[in-house]
KOLVEX-488842 format. One record per atom (N, C-alpha, C, O): residue number from 1; residue in three letters; atom name; x negated, y negated, z negated. Coordinates in steps of 0.2 Angstrom, whole numbers, plus 5000, padded with zeros to 4 digits. Example, Ala and Ser with C-alpha at 12.3 -4.5 7.8 and 13.67 -1.06 7.14 Angstrom:
2
PT,1,ALA,N,4934,5028,4961 .
PT,1,ALA,CA,4938,5022,4961 .
PT,1,ALA,C,4934,5016,4961 .
PT,1,ALA,O,4929,5017,4958 .
PT,2,SER,N,4936,5011,4965 .
PT,2,SER,CA,4932,5005,4964 .
PT,2,SER,C,4936,5000,4961 .
PT,2,SER,O,4933,4994,4960 .
***
This chain:
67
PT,1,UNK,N,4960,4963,4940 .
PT,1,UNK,CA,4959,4969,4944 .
PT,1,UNK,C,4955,4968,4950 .
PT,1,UNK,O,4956,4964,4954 .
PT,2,UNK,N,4949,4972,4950 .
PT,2,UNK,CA,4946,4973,4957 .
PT,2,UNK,C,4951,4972,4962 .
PT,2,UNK,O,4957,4973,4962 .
PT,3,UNK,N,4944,4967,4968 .
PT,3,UNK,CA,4949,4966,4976 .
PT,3,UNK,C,4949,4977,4977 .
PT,3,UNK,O,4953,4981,4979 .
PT,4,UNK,N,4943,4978,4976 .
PT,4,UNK,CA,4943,4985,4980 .
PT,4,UNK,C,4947,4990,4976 .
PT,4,UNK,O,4950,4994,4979 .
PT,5,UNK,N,4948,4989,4970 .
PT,5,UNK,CA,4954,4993,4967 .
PT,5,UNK,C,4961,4995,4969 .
PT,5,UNK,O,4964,5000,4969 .
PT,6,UNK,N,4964,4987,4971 .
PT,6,UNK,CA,4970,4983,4972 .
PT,6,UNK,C,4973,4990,4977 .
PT,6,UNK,O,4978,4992,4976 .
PT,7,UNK,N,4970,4991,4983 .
PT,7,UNK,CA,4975,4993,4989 .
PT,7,UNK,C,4975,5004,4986 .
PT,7,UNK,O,4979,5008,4989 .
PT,8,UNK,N,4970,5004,4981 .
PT,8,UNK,CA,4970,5013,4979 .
PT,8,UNK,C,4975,5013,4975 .
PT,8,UNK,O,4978,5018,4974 .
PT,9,UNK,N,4977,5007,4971 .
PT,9,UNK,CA,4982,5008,4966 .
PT,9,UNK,C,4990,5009,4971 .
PT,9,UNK,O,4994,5014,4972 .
PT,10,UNK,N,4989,5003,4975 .
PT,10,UNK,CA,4994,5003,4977 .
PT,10,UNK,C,4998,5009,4982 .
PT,10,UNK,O,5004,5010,4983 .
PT,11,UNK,N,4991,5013,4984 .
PT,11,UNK,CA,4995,5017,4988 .
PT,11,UNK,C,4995,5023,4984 .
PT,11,UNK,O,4998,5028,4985 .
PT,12,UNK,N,4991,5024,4978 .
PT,12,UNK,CA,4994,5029,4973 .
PT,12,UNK,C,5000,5030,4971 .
PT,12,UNK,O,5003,5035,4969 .
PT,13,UNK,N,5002,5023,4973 .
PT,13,UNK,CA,5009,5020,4968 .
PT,13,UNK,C,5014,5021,4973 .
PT,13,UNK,O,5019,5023,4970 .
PT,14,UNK,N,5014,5021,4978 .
PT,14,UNK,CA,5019,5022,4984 .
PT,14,UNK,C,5018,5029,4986 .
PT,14,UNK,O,5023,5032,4987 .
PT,15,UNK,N,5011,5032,4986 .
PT,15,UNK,CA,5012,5040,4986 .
PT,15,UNK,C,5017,5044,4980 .
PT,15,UNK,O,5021,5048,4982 .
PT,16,UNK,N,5015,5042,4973 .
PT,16,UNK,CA,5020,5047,4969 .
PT,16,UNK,C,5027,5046,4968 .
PT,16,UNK,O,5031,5050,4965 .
PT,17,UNK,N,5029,5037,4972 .
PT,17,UNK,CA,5036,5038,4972 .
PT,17,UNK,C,5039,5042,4977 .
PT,17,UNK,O,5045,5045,4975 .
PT,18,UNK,N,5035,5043,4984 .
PT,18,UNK,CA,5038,5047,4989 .
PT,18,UNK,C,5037,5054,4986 .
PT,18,UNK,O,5041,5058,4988 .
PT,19,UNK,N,5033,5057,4983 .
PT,19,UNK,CA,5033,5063,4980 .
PT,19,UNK,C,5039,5063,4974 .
PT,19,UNK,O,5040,5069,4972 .
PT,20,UNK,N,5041,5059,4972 .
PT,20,UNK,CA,5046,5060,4965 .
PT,20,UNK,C,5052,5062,4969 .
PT,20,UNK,O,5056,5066,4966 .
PT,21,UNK,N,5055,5056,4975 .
PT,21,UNK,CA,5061,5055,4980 .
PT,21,UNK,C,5059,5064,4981 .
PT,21,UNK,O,5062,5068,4977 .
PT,22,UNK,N,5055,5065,4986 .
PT,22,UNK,CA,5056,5071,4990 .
PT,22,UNK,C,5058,5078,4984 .
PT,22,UNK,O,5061,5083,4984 .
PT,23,UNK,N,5054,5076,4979 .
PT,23,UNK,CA,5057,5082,4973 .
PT,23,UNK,C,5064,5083,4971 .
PT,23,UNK,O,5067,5088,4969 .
PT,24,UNK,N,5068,5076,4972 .
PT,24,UNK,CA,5076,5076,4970 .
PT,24,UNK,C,5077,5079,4973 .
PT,24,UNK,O,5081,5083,4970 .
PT,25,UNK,N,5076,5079,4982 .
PT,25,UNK,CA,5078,5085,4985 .
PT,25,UNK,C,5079,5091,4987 .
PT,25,UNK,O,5082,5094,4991 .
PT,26,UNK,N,5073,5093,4981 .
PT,26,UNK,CA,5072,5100,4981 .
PT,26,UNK,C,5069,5101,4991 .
PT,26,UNK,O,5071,5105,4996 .
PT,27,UNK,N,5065,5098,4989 .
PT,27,UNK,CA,5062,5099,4997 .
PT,27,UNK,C,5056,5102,4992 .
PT,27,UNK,O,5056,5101,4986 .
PT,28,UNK,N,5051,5109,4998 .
PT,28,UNK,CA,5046,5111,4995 .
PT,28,UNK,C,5040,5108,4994 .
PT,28,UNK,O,5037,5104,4998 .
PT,29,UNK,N,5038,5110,4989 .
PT,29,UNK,CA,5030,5106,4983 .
PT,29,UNK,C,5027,5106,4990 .
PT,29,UNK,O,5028,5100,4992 .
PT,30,UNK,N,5025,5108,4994 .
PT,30,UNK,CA,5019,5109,4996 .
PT,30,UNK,C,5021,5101,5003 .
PT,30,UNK,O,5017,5096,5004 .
PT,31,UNK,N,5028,5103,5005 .
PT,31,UNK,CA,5030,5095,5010 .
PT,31,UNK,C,5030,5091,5004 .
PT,31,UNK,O,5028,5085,5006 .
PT,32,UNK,N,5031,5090,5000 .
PT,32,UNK,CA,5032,5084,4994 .
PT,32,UNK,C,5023,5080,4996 .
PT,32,UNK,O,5022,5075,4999 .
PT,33,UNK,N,5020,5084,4993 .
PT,33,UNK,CA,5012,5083,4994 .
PT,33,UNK,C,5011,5081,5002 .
PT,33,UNK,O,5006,5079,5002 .
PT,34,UNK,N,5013,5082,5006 .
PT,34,UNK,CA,5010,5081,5012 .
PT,34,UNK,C,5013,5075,5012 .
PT,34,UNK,O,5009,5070,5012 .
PT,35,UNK,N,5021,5073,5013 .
PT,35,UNK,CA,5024,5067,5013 .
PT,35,UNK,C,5023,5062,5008 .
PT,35,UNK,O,5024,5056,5010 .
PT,36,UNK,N,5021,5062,5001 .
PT,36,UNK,CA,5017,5059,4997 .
PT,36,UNK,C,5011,5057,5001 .
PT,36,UNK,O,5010,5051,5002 .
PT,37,UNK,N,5005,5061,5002 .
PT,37,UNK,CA,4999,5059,5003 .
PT,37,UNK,C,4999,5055,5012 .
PT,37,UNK,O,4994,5052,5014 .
PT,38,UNK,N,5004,5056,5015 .
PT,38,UNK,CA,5005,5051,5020 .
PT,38,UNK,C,5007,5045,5019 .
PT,38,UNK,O,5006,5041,5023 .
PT,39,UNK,N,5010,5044,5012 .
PT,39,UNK,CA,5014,5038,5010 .
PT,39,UNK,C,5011,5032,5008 .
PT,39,UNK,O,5013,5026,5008 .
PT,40,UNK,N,5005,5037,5004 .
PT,40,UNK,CA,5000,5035,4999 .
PT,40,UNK,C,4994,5031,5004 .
PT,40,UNK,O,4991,5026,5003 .
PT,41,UNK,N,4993,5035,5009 .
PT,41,UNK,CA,4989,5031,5016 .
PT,41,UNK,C,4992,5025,5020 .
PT,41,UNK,O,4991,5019,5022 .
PT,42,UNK,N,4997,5028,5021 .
PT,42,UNK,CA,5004,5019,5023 .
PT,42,UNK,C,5003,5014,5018 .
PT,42,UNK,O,5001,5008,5019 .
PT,43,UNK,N,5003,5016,5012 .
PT,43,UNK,CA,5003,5010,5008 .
PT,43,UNK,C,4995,5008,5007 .
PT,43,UNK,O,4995,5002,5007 .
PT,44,UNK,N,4991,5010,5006 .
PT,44,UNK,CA,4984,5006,5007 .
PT,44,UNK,C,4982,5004,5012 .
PT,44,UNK,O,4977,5000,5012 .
PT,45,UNK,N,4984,5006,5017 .
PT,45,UNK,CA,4985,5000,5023 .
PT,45,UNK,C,4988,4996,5024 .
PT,45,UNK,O,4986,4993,5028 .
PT,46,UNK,N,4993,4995,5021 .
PT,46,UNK,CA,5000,4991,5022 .
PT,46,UNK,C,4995,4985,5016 .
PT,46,UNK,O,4995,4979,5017 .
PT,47,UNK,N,4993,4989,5010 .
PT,47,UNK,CA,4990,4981,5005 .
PT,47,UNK,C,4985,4979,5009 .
PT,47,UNK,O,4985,4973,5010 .
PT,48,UNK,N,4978,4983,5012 .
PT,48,UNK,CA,4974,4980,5016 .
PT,48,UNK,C,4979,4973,5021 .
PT,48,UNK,O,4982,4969,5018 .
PT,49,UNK,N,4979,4974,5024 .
PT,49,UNK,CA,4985,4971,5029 .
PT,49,UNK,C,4986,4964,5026 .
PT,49,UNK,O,4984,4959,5027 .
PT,50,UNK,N,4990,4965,5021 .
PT,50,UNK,CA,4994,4962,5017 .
PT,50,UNK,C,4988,4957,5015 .
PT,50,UNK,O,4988,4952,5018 .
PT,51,UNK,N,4985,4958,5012 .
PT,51,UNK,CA,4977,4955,5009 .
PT,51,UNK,C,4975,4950,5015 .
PT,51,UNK,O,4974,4944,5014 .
PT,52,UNK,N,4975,4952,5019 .
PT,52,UNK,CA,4969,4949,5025 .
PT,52,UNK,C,4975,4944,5027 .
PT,52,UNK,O,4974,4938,5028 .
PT,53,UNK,N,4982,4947,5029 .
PT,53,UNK,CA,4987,4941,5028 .
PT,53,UNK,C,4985,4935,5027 .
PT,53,UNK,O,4985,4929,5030 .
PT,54,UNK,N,4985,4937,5020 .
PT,54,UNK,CA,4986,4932,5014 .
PT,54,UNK,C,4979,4924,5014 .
PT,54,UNK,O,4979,4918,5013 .
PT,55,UNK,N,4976,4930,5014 .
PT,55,UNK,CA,4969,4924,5016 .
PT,55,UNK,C,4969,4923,5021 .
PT,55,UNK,O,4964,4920,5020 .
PT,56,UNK,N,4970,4923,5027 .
PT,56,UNK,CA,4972,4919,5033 .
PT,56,UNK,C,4975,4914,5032 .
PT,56,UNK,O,4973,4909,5035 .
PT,57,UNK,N,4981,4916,5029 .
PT,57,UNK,CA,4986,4909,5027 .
PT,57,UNK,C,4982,4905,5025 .
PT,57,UNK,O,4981,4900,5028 .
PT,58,UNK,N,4981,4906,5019 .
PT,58,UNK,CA,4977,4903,5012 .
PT,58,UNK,C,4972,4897,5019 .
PT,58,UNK,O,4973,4891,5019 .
PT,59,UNK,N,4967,4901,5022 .
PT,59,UNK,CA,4963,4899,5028 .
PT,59,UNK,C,4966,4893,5031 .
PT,59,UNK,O,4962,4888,5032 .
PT,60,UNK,N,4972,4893,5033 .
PT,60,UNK,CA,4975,4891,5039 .
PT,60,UNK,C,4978,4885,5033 .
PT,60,UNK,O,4978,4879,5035 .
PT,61,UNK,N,4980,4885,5028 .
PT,61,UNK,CA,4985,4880,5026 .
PT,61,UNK,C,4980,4875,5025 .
PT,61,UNK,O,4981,4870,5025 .
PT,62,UNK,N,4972,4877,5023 .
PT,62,UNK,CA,4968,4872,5020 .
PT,62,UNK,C,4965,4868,5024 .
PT,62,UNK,O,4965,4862,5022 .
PT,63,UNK,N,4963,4871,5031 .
PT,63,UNK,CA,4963,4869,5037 .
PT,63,UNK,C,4966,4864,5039 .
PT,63,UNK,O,4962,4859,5042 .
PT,64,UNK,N,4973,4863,5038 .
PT,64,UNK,CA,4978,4857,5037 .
PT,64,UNK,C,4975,4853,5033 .
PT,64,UNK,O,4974,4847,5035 .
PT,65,UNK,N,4975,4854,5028 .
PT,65,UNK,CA,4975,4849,5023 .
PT,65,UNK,C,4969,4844,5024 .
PT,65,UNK,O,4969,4838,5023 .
PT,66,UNK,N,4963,4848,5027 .
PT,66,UNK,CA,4956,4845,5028 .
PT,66,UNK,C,4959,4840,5034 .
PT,66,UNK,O,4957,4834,5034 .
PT,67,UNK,N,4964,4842,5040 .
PT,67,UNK,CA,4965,4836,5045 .
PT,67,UNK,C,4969,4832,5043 .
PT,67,UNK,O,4970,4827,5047 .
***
Protein backbone atom coordinates (compact mmCIF):
# COMPACT_ATOMS: atom_id res chain seq x y z
CA UNK A 1 0.00 0.00 0.00
CA UNK A 2 1.06 3.57 -0.81
CA UNK A 3 2.93 5.77 2.08
CA UNK A 4 0.18 8.44 0.84
CA UNK A 5 -2.56 6.09 0.69
CA UNK A 6 -1.97 4.77 4.27
CA UNK A 7 -3.38 7.77 6.55
CA UNK A 8 -6.95 8.38 3.82
CA UNK A 9 -7.60 4.68 4.42
CA UNK A 10 -7.22 4.98 7.74
CA UNK A 11 -9.29 7.86 8.57
CA UNK A 12 -11.91 6.53 6.37
CA UNK A 13 -11.83 3.64 8.54
CA UNK A 14 -12.31 5.46 11.79
CA UNK A 15 -14.79 7.88 10.11
CA UNK A 16 -17.43 5.17 9.12
CA UNK A 17 -17.02 3.44 12.41
CA UNK A 18 -17.95 6.63 14.24
CA UNK A 19 -20.81 6.93 11.83
CA UNK A 20 -22.02 3.33 12.25
CA UNK A 21 -21.70 3.92 16.56
CA UNK A 22 -23.63 7.21 16.26
CA UNK A 23 -26.53 5.28 13.98
CA UNK A 24 -27.21 2.67 16.95
CA UNK A 25 -28.21 5.66 18.66
CA UNK A 26 -30.53 6.84 16.44
CA UNK A 27 -28.64 10.15 16.69
CA UNK A 28 -29.68 12.24 13.37
CA UNK A 29 -28.09 11.43 9.83
CA UNK A 30 -27.02 14.77 9.37
CA UNK A 31 -24.84 14.68 13.34
CA UNK A 32 -23.75 11.16 12.31
CA UNK A 33 -21.92 12.80 9.27
CA UNK A 34 -20.60 15.62 11.03
CA UNK A 35 -19.20 13.45 13.93
CA UNK A 36 -18.07 10.75 11.36
CA UNK A 37 -16.15 13.38 9.18
CA UNK A 38 -14.44 14.81 12.36
CA UNK A 39 -13.50 11.26 13.27
CA UNK A 40 -12.28 10.71 9.87
CA UNK A 41 -9.84 13.92 10.34
CA UNK A 42 -8.67 12.79 13.94
CA UNK A 43 -7.72 9.62 12.38
CA UNK A 44 -5.50 10.96 9.50
CA UNK A 45 -3.81 12.76 11.66
CA UNK A 46 -3.41 10.56 14.37
CA UNK A 47 -1.72 8.03 11.34
CA UNK A 48 0.45 11.01 10.10
CA UNK A 49 1.64 11.35 13.78
CA UNK A 50 1.94 7.88 14.17
CA UNK A 51 4.14 7.59 10.93
CA UNK A 52 6.67 10.15 11.69
CA UNK A 53 6.82 8.49 15.22
CA UNK A 54 7.69 5.61 13.94
CA UNK A 55 10.59 6.69 11.69
CA UNK A 56 11.95 8.69 14.26
CA UNK A 57 12.34 5.70 16.30
CA UNK A 58 13.44 3.76 13.41
CA UNK A 59 16.08 7.00 13.27
CA UNK A 60 17.03 6.96 16.71
CA UNK A 61 17.58 3.28 17.30
CA UNK A 62 20.02 3.09 14.25
CA UNK A 63 21.83 5.96 15.45
CA UNK A 64 22.63 3.60 18.54
CA UNK A 65 23.61 1.05 16.61
CA UNK A 66 26.17 3.16 14.48
CA UNK A 67 27.81 4.30 18.22
Amino acid sequence: MPKKLKPFLEGLAVGCVFISITMLFQIPLYMSFIIGALAALGGYRNSIKMDKEKVAKKQQHQSKEVE
